[in-house]
N, C-alpha and C positions, 0 to 999 in steps of 0.2 A: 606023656602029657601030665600024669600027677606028678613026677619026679620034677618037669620045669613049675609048675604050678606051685609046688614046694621050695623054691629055689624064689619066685617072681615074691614070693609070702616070705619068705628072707629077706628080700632085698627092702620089700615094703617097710616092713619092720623097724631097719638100720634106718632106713630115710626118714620114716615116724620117730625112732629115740632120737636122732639129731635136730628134728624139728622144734623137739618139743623140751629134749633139754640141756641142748647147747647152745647160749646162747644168741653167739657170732654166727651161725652157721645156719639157724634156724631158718630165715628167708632165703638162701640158699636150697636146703633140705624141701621144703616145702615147693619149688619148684619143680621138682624131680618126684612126688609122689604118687606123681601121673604113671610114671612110664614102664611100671611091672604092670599094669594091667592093659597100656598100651600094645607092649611089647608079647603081651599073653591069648588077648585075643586079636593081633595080626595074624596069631599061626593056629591059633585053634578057636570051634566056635562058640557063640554066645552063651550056651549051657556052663560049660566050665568054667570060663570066664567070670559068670554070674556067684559060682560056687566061689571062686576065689575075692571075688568081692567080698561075700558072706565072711569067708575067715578072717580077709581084712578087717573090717569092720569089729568082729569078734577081737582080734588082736587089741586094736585102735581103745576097746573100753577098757580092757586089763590095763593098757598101757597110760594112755591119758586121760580116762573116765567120760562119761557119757556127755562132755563137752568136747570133745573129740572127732566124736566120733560123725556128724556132720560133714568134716574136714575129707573121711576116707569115703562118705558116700559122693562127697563133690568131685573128690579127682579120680575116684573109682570110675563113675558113670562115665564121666566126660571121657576117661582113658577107653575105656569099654565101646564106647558110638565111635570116638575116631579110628581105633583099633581094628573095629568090624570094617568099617569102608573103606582103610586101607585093605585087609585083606579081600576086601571084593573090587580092590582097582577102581576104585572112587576117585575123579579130578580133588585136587588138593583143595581149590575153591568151596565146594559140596561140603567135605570136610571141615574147611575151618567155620564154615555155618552152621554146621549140625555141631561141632563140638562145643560152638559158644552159645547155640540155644540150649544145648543139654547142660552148661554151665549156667547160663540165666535163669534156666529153670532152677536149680537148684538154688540160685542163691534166692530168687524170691520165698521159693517154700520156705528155706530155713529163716528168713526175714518173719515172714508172715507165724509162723508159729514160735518165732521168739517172745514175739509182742503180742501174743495170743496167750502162752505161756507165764512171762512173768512183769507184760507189761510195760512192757520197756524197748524203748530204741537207742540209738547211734547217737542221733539228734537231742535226745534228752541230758545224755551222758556229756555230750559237747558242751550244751547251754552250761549244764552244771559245773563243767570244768574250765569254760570261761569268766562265770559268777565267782569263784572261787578266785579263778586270777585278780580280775576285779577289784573284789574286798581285800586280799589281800596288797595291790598294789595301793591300796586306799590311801594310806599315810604318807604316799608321796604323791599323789593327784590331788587336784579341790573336784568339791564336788560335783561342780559343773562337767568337769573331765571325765569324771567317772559315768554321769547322765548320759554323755556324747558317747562313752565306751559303751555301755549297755544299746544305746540305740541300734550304733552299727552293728552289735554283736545280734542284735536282734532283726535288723533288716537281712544281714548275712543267713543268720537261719532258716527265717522267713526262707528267702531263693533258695536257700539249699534243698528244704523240703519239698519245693516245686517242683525244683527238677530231679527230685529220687530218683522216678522212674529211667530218665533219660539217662540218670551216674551209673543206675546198677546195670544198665544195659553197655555203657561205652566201658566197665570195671570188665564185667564179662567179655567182649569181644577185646578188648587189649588183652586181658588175661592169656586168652586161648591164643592171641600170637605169638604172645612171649611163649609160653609152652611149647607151641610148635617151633619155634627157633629153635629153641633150646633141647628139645627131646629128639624131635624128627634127626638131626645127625649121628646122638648118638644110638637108635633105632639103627640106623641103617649099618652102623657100624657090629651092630650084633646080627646081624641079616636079615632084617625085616626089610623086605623090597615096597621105597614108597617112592612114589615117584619124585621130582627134582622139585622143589620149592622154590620158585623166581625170587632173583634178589630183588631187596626192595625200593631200589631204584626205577626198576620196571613197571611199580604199582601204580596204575591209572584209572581213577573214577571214573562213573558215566558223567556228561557234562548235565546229565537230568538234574545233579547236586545243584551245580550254580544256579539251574534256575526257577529251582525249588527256591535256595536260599530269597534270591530276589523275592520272589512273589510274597513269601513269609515276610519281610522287610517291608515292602508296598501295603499288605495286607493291614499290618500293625498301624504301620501312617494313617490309614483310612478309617480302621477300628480302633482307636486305640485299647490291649487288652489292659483292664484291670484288676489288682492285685487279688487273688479270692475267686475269681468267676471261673469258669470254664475255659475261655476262652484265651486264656493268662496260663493256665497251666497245660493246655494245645501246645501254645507258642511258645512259650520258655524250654518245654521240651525237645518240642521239635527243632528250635533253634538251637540247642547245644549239642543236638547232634549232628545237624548242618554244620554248624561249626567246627565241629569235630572230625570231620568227613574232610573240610577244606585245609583244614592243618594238616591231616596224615596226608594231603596230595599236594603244599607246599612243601611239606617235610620230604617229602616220595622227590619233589621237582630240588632239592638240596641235594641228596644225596647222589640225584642223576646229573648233575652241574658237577659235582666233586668226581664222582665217576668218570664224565666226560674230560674234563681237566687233568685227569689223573692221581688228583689230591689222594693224600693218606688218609683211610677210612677213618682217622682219629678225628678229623675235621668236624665231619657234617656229624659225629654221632657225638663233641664237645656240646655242636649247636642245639642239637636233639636234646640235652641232656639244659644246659643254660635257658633253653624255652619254657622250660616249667617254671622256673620260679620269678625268670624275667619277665615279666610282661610287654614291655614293647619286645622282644623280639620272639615272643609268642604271636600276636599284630603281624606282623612284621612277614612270618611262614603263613600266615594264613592268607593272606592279602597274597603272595607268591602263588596261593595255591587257588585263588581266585583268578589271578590272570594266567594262570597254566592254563586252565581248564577253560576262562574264556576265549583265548588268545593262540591255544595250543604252543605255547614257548619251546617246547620241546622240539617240534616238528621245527621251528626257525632257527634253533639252533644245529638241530643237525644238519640242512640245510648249510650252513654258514661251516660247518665244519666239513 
């Protein structure tokens, strides 16, 4: 147990110098900082595991100083809670809940005592670095242009601050999937027994989504919420994560179309990847993933197949 414990604090280490300072490699590295404590408490339990965080952590400030060190208590813990319900034979479901609430937790805490600290947020850094573009592009706008650019750059803020709550929640739960694509294989390949992960063709909302979403739509027609109220920051929340719920089950209803066709997995994961910055054909998976779930398309098509 100390000999792997010293070996999982090796591996941390390597993952930590490349995160931090190389600098092709670093979001790469940074995804794999999970998986020595993954991989440490699937076979042995929470006591050690805890110790071996402790040295991470210790490491992490030698290495990247106490701005750091945040970093190894985020994928520390989170490796640590899924690590444990693997090895107690936890549904993989159970798991990627517990791993993405132990991950939101965390990123709120370090949220809340940054701006606690020295006063400062995300948001601030943004305006500023927009203002900055701005002025700077000044001597080729008039200044009307430049009025119009601050507004939107300012209505844009405005939404984005509404829906914090909702971003830091949908960052966390995509976080914790990608991790688990990504680690769960190579775990299993050093012999950490977890159970199969369904492709993600397979993944099927409750239809509860759809008609949630509705009613939140009907709701707003009848109240309209206003910018500032309560009521406005409900709904703009709750709506981006309904909407986010019907994308992943458009995106789910593409890949299970390419699957069934027998397309090359390069297909549906071009589209996956072109949705983010396209907009209509972001629309486009979502609106799929609305008539999946009303219409059940899936079931018609295999049917037809």
């Amino acid at each position: 147990m100390i000999t792997e414990g010293a070996l999982m604090l090796a591996l941390f280490t390597v993952l930590l110098l490349v995160s931090v300072y190389v600098p092709i490699l670093s979001i790469i590295g940074v995804l794999f900082l999970m998986l020595p404590f993954f991989i440490y408490s699937a076979k042995y339990k929470i006591a050690p595991a805890f110790m071996l965080l402790v040295g991470a952590v210790a490491i992490t400030f030698l290495i990247g100083g106490p701005f750091m060190m945040p970093a190894a208590l985020l994928y520390g813990t989170t490796g640590i809670v899924m690590g444990t319900m693997v090895r107690r034979k936890t549904d993989n479901w159970i798991i990627y809940m517990a791993g993405s609430l132990t991950f939101l937790l965390n990123v709120i805490a370090q949220y809340v005592i940054t701006v606690w600290l020295f006063d400062f947020t995300f948001l601030d850094e943004f305006r500023a670095i927009f203002e900055t573009t701005i002025n700077e592009a000044g001597p080729l706008l008039g200044s009307g242009d430049m009025d119009q650019m601050r507004e939107q750059v300012d209505i844009a803020m405005s939404y984005i601050d509404a829906i914090l709550p909702a971003l830091l929640i949908a960052t966390s739960f995509g976080m914790v999937f990608i991790l688990m694509m990504i680690n769960y294989p190579i775990a299993k390949r050093l012999g950490i027994q977890t159970k199969p992960v369904h492709s993600f063709h397979t993944v099927r909302l409750p239809n509860s989504i759809l008609w949630y979403y509705l009613l939140f739509m009907i709701s707003a027609l009848i109240a309209n919420p206003e910018e500032g109220t309560m009521w406005y920051a409900v709904y703009v929340n709750i709506m981006f994560i309904l909407q986010g719920c019907l994308y992943i089950q458009g995106l789910s209803f593409v890949f299970f179309f390419a699957h069934s066709k027998k397309w090359s997995k390069a297909i549906p994961i071009i589209i996956a990847i072109l949705s983010i910055p396209v907009i209509p054909v972001l629309y486009l998976i979502r609106l799929l993933g609305i008539i999946d779930l009303g219409f059940d398309l899936r079931q018609r098509m295999q049917k037809k197949l």
